[in-house]
Biopython code that builds the backbone (N, CA, C, O; Angstrom):
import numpy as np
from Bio.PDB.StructureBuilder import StructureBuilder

atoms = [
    (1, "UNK", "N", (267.690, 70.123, 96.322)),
    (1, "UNK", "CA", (266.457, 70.724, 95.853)),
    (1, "UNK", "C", (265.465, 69.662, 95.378)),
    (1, "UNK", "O", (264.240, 69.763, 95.449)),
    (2, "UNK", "N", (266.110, 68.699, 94.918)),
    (2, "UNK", "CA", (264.754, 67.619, 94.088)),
    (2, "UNK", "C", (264.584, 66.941, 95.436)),
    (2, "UNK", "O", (263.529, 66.312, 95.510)),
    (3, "UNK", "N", (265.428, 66.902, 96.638)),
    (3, "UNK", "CA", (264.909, 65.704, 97.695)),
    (3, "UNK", "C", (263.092, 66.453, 98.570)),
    (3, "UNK", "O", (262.062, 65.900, 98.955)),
    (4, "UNK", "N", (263.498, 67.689, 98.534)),
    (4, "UNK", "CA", (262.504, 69.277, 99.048)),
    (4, "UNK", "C", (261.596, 69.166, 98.007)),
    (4, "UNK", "O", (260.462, 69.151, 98.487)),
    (5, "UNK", "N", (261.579, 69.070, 96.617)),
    (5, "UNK", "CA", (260.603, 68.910, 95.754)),
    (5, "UNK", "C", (259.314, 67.467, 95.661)),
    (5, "UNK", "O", (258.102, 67.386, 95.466)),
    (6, "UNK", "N", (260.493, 66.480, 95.939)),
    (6, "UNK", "CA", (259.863, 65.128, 95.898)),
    (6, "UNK", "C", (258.923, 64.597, 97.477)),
    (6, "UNK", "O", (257.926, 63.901, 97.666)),
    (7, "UNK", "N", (259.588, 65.129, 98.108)),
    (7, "UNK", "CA", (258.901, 65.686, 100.011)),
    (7, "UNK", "C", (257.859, 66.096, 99.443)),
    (7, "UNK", "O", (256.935, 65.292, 99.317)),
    (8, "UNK", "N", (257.693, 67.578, 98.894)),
    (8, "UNK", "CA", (256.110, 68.245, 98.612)),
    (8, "UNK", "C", (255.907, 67.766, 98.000)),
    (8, "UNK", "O", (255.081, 68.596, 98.378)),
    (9, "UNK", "N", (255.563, 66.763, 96.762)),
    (9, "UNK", "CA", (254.729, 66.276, 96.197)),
    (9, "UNK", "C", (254.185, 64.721, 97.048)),
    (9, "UNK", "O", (253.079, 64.193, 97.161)),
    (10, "UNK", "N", (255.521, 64.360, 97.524)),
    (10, "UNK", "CA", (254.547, 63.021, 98.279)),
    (10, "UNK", "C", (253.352, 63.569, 99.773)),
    (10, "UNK", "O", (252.362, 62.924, 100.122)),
    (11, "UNK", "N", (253.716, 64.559, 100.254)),
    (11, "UNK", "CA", (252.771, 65.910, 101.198)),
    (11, "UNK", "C", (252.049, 66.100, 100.525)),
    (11, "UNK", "O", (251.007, 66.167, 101.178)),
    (12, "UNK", "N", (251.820, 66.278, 99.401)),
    (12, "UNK", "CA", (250.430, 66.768, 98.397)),
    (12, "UNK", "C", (249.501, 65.629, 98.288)),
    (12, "UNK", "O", (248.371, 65.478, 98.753)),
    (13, "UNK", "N", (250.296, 64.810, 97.512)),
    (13, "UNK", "CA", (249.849, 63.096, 97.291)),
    (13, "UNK", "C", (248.984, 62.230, 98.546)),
    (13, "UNK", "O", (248.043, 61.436, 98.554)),
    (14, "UNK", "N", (249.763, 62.787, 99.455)),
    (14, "UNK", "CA", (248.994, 61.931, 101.236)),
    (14, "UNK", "C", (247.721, 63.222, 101.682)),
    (14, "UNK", "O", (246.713, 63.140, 102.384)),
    (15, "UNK", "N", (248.241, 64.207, 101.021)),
    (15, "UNK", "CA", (246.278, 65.227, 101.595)),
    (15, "UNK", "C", (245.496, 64.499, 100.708)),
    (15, "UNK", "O", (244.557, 63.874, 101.201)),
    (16, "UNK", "N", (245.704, 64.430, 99.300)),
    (16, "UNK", "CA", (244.817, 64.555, 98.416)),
    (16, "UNK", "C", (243.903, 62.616, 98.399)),
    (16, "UNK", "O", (242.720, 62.274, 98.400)),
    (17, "UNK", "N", (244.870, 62.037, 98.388)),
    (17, "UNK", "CA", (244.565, 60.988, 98.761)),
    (17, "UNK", "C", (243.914, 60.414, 100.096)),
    (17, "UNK", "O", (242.873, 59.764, 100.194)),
    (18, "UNK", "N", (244.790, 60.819, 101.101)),
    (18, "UNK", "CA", (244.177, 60.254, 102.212)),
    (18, "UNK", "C", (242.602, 60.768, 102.997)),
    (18, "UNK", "O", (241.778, 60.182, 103.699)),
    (19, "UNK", "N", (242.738, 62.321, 102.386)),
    (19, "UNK", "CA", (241.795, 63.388, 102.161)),
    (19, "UNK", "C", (240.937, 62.986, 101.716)),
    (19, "UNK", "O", (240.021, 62.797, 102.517)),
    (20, "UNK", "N", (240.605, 62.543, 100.021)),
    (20, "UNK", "CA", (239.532, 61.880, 99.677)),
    (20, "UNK", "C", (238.751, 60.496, 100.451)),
    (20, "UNK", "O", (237.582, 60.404, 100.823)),
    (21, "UNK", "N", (240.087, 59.280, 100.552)),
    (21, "UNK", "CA", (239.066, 58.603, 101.346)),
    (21, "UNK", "C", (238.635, 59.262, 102.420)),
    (21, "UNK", "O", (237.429, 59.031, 102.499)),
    (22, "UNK", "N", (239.030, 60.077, 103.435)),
    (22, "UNK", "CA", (238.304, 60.793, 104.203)),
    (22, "UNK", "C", (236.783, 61.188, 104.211)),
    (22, "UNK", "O", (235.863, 60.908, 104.979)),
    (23, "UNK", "N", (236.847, 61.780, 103.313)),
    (23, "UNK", "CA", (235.741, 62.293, 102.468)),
    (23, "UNK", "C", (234.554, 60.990, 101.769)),
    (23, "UNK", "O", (233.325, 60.941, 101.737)),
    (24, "UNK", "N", (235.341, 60.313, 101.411)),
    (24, "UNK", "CA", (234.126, 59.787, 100.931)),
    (24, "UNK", "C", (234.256, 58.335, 102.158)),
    (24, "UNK", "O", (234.069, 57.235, 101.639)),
    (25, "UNK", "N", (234.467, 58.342, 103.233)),
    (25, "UNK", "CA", (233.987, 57.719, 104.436)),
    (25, "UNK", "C", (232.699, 58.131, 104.895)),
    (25, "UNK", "O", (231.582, 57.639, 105.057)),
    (26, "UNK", "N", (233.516, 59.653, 105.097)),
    (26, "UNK", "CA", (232.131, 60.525, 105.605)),
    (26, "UNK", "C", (231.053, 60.492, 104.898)),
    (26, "UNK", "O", (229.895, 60.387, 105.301)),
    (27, "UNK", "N", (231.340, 60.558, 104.109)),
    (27, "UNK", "CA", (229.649, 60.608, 102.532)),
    (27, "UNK", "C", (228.958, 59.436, 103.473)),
    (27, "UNK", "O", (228.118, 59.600, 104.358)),
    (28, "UNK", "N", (229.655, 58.020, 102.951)),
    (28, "UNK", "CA", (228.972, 56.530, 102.903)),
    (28, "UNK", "C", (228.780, 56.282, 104.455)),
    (28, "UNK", "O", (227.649, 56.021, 104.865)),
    (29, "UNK", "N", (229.894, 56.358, 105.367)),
    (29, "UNK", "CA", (230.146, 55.473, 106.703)),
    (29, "UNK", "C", (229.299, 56.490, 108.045)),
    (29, "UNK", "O", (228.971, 56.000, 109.125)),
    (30, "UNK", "N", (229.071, 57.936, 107.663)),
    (30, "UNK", "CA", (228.847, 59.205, 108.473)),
    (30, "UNK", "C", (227.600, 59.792, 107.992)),
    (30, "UNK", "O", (226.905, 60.616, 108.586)),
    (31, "UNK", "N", (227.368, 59.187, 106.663)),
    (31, "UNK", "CA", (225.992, 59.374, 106.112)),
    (31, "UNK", "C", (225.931, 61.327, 105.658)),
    (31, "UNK", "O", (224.855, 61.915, 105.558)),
    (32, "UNK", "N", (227.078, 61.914, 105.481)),
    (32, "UNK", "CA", (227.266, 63.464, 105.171)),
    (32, "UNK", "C", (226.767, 63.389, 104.003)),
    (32, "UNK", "O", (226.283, 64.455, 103.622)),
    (33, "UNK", "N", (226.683, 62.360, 103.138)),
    (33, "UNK", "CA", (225.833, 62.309, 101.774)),
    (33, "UNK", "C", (226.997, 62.825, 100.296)),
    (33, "UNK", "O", (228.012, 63.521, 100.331)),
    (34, "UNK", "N", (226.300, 62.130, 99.092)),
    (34, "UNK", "CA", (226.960, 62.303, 97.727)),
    (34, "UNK", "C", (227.653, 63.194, 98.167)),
    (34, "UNK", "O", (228.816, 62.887, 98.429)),
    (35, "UNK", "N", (227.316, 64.273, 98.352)),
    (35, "UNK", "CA", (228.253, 65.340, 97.730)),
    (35, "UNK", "C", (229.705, 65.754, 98.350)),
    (35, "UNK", "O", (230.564, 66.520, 97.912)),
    (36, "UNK", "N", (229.653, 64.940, 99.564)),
    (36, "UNK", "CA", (231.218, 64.504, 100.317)),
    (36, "UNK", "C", (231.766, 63.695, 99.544)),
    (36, "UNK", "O", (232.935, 63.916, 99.229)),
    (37, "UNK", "N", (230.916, 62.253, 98.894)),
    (37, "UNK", "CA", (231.955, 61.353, 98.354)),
    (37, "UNK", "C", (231.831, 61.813, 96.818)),
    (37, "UNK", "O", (232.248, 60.952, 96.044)),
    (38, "UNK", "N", (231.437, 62.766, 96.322)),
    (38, "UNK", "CA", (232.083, 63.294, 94.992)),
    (38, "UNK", "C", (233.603, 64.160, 95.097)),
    (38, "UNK", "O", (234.648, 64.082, 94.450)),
    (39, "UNK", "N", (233.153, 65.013, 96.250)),
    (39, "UNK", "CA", (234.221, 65.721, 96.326)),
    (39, "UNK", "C", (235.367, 64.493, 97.106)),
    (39, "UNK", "O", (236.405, 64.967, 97.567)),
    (40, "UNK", "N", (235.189, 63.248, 97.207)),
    (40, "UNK", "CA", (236.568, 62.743, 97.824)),
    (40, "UNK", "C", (237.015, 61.813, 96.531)),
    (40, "UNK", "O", (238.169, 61.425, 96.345)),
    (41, "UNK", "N", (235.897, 61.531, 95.681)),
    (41, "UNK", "CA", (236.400, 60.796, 94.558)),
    (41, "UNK", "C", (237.295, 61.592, 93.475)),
    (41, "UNK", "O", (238.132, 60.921, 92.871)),
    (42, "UNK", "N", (237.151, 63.432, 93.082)),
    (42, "UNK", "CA", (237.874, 63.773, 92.819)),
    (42, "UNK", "C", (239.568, 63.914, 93.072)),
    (42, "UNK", "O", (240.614, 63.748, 92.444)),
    (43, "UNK", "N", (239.104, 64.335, 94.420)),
    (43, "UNK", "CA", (240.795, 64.254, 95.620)),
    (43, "UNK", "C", (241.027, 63.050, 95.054)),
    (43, "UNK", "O", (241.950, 63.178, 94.249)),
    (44, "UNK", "N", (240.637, 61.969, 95.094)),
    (44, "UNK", "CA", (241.650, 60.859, 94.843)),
    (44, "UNK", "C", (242.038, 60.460, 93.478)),
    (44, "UNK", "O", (242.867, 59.616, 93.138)),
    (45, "UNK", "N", (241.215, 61.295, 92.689)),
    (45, "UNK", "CA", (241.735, 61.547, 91.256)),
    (45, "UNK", "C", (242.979, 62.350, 90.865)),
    (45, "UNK", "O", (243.662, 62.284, 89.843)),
    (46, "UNK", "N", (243.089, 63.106, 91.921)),
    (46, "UNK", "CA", (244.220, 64.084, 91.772)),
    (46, "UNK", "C", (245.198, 63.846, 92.323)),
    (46, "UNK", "O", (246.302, 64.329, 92.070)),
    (47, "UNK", "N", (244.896, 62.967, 93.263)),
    (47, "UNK", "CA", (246.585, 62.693, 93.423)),
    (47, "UNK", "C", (246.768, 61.642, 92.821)),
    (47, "UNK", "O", (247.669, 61.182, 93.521)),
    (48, "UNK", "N", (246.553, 60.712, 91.847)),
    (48, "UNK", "CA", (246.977, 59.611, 90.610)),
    (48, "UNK", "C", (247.688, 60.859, 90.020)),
    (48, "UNK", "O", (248.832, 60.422, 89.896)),
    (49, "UNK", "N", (247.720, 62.242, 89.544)),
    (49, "UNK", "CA", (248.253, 63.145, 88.842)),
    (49, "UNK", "C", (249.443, 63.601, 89.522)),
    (49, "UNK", "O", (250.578, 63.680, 89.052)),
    (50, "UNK", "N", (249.010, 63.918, 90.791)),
    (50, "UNK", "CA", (250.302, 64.315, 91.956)),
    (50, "UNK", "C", (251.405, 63.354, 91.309)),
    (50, "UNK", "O", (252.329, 63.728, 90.587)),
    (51, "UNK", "N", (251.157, 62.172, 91.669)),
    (51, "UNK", "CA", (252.317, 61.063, 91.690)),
    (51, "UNK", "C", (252.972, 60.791, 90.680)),
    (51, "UNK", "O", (253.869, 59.948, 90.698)),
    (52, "UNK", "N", (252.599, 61.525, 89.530)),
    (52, "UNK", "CA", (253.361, 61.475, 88.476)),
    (52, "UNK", "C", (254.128, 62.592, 87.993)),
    (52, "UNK", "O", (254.708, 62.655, 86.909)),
    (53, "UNK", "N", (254.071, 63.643, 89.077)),
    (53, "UNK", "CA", (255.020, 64.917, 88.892)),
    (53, "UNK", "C", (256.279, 64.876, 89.650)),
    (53, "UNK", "O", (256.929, 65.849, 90.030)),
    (54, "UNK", "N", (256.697, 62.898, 89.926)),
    (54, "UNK", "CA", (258.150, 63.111, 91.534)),
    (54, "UNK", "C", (258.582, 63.199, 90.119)),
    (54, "UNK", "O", (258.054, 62.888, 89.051)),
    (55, "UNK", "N", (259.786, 63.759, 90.480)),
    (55, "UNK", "CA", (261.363, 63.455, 89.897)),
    (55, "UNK", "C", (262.010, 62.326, 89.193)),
    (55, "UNK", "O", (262.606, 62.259, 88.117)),
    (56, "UNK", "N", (261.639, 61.204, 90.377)),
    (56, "UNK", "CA", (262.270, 60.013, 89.777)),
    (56, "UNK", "C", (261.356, 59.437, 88.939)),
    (56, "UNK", "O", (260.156, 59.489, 89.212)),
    (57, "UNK", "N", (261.830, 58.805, 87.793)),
    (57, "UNK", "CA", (260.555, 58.371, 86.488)),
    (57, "UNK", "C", (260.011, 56.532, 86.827)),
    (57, "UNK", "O", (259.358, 55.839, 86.046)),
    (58, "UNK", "N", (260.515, 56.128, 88.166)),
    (58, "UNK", "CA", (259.935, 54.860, 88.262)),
    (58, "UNK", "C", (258.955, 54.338, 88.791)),
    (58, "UNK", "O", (259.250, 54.045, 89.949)),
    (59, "UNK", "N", (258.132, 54.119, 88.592)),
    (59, "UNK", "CA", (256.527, 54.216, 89.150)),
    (59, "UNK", "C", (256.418, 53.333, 90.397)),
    (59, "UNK", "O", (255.752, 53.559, 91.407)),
    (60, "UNK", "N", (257.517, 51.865, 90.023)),
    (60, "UNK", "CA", (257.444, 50.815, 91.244)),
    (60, "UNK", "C", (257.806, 51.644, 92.434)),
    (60, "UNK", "O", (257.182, 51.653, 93.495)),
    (61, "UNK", "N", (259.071, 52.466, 92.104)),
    (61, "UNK", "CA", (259.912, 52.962, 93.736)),
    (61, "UNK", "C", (258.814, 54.093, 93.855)),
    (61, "UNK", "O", (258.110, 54.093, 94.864)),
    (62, "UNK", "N", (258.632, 55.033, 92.909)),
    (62, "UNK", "CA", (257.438, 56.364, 93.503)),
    (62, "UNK", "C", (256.176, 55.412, 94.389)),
    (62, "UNK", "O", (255.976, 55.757, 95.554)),
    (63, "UNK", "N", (255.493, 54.438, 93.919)),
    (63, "UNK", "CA", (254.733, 53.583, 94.356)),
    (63, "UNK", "C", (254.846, 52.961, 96.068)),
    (63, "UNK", "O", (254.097, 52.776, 97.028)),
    (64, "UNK", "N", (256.301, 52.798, 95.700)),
    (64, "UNK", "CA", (256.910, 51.875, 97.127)),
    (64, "UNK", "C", (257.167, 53.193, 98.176)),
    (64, "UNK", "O", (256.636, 52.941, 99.257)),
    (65, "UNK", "N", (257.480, 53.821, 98.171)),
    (65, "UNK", "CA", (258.115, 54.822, 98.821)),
    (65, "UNK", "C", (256.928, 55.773, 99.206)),
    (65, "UNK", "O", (256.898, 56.236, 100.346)),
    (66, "UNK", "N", (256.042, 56.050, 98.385)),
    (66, "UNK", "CA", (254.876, 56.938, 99.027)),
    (66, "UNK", "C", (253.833, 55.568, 99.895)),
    (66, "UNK", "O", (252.815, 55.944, 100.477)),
    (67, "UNK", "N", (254.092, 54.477, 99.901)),
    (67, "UNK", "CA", (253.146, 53.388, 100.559)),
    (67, "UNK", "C", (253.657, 54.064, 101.690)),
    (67, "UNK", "O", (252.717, 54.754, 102.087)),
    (68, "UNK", "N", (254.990, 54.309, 102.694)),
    (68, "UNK", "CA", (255.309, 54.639, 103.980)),
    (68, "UNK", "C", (254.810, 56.126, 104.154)),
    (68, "UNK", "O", (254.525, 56.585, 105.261)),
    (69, "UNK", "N", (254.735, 56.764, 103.111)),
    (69, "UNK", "CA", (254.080, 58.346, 103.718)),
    (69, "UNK", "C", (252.650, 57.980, 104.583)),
    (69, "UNK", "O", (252.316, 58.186, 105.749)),
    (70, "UNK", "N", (251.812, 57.173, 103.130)),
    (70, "UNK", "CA", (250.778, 56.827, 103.484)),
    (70, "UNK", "C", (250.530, 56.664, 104.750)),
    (70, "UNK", "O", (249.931, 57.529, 105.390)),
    (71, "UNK", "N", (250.884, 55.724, 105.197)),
    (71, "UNK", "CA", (250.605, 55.200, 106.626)),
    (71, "UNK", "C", (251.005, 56.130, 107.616)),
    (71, "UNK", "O", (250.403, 56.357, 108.665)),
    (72, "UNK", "N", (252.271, 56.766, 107.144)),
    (72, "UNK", "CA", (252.829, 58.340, 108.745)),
    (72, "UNK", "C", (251.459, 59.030, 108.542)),
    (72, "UNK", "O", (250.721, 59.275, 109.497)),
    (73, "UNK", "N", (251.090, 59.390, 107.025)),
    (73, "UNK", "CA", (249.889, 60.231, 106.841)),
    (73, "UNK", "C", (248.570, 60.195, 107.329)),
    (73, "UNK", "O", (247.898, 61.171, 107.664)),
    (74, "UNK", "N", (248.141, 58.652, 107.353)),
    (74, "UNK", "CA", (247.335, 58.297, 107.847)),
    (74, "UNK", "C", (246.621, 58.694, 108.762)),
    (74, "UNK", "O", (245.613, 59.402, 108.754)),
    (75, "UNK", "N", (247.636, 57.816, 110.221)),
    (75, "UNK", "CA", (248.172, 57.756, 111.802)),
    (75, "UNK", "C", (247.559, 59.380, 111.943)),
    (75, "UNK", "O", (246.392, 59.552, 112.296)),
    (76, "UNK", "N", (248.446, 60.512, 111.638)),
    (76, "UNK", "CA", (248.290, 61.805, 111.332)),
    (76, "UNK", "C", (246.571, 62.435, 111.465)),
    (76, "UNK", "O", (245.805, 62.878, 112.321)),
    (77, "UNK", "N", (246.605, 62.132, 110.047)),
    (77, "UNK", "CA", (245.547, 62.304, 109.848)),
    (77, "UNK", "C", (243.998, 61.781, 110.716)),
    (77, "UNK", "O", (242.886, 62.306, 110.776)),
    (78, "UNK", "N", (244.469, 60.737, 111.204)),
    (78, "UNK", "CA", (243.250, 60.165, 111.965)),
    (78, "UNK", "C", (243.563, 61.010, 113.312)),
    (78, "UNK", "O", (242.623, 61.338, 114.036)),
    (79, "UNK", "N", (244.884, 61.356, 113.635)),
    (79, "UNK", "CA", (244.708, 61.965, 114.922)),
    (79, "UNK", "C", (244.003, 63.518, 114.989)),
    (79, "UNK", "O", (243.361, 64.017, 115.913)),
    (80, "UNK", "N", (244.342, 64.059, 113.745)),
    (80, "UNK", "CA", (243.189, 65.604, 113.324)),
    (80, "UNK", "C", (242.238, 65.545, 113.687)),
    (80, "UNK", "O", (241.653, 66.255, 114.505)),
    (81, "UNK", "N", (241.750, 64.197, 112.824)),
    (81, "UNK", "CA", (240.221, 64.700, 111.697)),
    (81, "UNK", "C", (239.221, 63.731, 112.852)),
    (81, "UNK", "O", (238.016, 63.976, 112.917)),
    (82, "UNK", "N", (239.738, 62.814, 113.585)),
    (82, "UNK", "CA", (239.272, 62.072, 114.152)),
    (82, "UNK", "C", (238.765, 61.496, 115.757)),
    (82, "UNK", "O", (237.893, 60.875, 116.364)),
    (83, "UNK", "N", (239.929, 62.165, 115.872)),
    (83, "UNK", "CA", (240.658, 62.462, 117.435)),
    (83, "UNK", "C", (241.258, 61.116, 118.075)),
    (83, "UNK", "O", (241.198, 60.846, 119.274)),
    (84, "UNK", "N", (241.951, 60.170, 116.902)),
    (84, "UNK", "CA", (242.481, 58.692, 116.948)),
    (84, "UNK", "C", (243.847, 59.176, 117.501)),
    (84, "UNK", "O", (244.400, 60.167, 117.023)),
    (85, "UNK", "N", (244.474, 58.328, 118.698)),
    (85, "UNK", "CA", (245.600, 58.612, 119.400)),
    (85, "UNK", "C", (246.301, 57.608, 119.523)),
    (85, "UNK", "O", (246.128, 57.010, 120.585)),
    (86, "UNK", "N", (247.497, 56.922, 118.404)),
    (86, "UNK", "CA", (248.419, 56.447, 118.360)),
    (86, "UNK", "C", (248.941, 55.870, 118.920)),
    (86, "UNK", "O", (249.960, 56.500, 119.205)),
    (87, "UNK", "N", (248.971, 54.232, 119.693)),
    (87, "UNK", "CA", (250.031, 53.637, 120.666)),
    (87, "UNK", "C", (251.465, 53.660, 119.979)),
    (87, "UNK", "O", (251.778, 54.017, 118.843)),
    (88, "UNK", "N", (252.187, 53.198, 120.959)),
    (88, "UNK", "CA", (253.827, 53.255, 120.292)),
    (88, "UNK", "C", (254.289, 52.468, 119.634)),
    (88, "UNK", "O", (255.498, 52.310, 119.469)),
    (89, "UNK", "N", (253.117, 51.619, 118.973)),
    (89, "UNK", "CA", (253.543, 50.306, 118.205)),
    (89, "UNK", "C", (253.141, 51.514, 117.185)),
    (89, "UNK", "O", (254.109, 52.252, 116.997)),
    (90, "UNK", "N", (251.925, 51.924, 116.451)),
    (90, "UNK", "CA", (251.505, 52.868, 116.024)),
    (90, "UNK", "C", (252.744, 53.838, 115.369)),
    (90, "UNK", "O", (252.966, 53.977, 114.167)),
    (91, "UNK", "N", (253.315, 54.323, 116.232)),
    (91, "UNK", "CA", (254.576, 55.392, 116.098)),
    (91, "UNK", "C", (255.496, 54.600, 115.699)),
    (91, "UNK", "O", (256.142, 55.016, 114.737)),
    (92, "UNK", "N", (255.793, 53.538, 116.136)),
    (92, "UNK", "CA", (257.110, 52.879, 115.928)),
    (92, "UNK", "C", (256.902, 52.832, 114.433)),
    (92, "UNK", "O", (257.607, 53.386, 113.590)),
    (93, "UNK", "N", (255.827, 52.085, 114.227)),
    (93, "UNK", "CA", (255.766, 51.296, 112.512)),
    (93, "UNK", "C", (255.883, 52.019, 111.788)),
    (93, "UNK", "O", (256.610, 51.634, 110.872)),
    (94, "UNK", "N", (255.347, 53.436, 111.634)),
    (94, "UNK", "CA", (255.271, 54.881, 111.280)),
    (94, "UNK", "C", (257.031, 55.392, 110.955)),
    (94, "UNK", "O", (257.149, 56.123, 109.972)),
    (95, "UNK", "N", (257.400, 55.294, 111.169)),
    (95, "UNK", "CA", (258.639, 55.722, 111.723)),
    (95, "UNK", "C", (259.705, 54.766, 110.808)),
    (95, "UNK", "O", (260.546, 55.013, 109.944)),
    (96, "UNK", "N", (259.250, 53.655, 111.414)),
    (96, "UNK", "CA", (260.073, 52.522, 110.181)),
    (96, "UNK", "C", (259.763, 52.849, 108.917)),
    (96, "UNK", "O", (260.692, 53.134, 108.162)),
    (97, "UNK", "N", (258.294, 52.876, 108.393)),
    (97, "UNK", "CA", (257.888, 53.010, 107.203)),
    (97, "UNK", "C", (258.671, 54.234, 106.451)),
    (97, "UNK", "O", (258.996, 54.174, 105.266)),
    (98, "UNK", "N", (258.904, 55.242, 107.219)),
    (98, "UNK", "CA", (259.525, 56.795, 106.877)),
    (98, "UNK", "C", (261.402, 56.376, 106.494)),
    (98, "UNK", "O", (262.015, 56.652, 105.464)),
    (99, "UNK", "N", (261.970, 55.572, 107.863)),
    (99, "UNK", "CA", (262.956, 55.245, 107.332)),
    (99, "UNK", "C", (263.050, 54.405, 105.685)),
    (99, "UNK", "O", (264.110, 54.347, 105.061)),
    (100, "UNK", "N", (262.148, 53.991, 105.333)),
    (100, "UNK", "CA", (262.408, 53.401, 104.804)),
    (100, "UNK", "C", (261.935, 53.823, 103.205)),
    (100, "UNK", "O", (262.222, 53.152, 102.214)),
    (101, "UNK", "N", (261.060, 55.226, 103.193)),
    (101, "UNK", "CA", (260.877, 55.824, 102.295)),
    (101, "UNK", "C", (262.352, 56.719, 101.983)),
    (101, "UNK", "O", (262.812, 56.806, 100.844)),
    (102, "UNK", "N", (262.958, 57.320, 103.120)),
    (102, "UNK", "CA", (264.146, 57.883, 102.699)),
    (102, "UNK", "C", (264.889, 56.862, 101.908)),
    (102, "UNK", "O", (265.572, 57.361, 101.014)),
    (103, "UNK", "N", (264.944, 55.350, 102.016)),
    (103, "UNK", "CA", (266.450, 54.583, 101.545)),
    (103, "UNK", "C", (265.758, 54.512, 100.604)),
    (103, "UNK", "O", (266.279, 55.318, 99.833)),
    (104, "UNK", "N", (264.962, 54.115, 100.139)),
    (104, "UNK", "CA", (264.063, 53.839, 98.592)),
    (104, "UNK", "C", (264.537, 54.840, 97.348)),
    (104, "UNK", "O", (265.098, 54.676, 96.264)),
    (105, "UNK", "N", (263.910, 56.168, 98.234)),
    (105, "UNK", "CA", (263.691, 57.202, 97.648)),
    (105, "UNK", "C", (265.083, 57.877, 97.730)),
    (105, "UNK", "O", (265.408, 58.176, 96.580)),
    (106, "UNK", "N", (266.001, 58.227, 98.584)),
    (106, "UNK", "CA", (267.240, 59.461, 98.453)),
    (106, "UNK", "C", (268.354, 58.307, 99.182)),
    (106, "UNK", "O", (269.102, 58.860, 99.988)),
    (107, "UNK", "N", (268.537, 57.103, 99.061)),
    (107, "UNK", "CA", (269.086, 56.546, 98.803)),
    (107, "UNK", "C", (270.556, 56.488, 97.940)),
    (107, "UNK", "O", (270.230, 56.690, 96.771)),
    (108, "UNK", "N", (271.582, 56.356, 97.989)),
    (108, "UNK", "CA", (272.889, 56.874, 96.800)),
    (108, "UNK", "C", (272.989, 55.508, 96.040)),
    (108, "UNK", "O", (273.365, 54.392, 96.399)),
    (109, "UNK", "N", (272.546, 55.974, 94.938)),
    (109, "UNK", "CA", (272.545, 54.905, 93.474)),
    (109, "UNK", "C", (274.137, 54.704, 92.918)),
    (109, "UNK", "O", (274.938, 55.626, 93.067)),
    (110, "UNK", "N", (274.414, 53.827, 92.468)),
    (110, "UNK", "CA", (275.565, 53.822, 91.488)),
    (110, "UNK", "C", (275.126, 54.447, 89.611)),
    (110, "UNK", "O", (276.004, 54.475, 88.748)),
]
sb = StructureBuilder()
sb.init_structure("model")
sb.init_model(0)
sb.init_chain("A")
sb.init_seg("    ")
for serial, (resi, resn, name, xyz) in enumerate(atoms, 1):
    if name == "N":
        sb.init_residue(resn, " ", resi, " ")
    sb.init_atom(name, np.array(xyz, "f"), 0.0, 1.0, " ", f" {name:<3s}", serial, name[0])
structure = sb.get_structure()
């Protein structure tokens, strides 16, 4: 149950975040204006809050371990919002990064 809990919050953490810079790209880089990059400066206010609701209380590994969502999220995300299409170096790295959020994160501790 906490591995399903700590999943949705780092899923929350990569909208809200990756979402905002989104958002406030569009404001500055797309010229959609302030009121995109207010609403993306909030999003990225909120997930600094997200990330402090995982489970585990260590900020370095919550830190380290959502860096690989990031980037699957990214990739993702640019292929939505953007219509950016992924080579297999792209996927591969993606993929590593994920393996490597599982050992971080649900990893078996002593």
């Amino acid at each position: 149950m906490l591995v399903l809990k700590s999943a949705a919050l780092f899923l929350a953490a990569a909208l809200l975040e990756i979402g905002g810079a989104w958002l406030v790209w569009q404001g500055i880089r797309e010229h959609r204006g302030w009121i995109w990059v207010g609403f993306g400066v909030i999003a990225l206010g909120a997930y600094g809050f997200v990330a402090t609701l995982q489970p585990d209380a260590h900020f370095g590994r919550i830190l380290a371990a959502y860096g690989g969502v990031f980037i699957a999220g990214s990739l993702l995300w640019g292929m939505a919002a953007d219509g950016f299409r992924p080579d297999r170096w792209d996927v591969t790295g993606s993929l590593i990064c994920l393996v490597g959020v599982a050992l971080i994160m649900y990893g078996p501790r002593g």
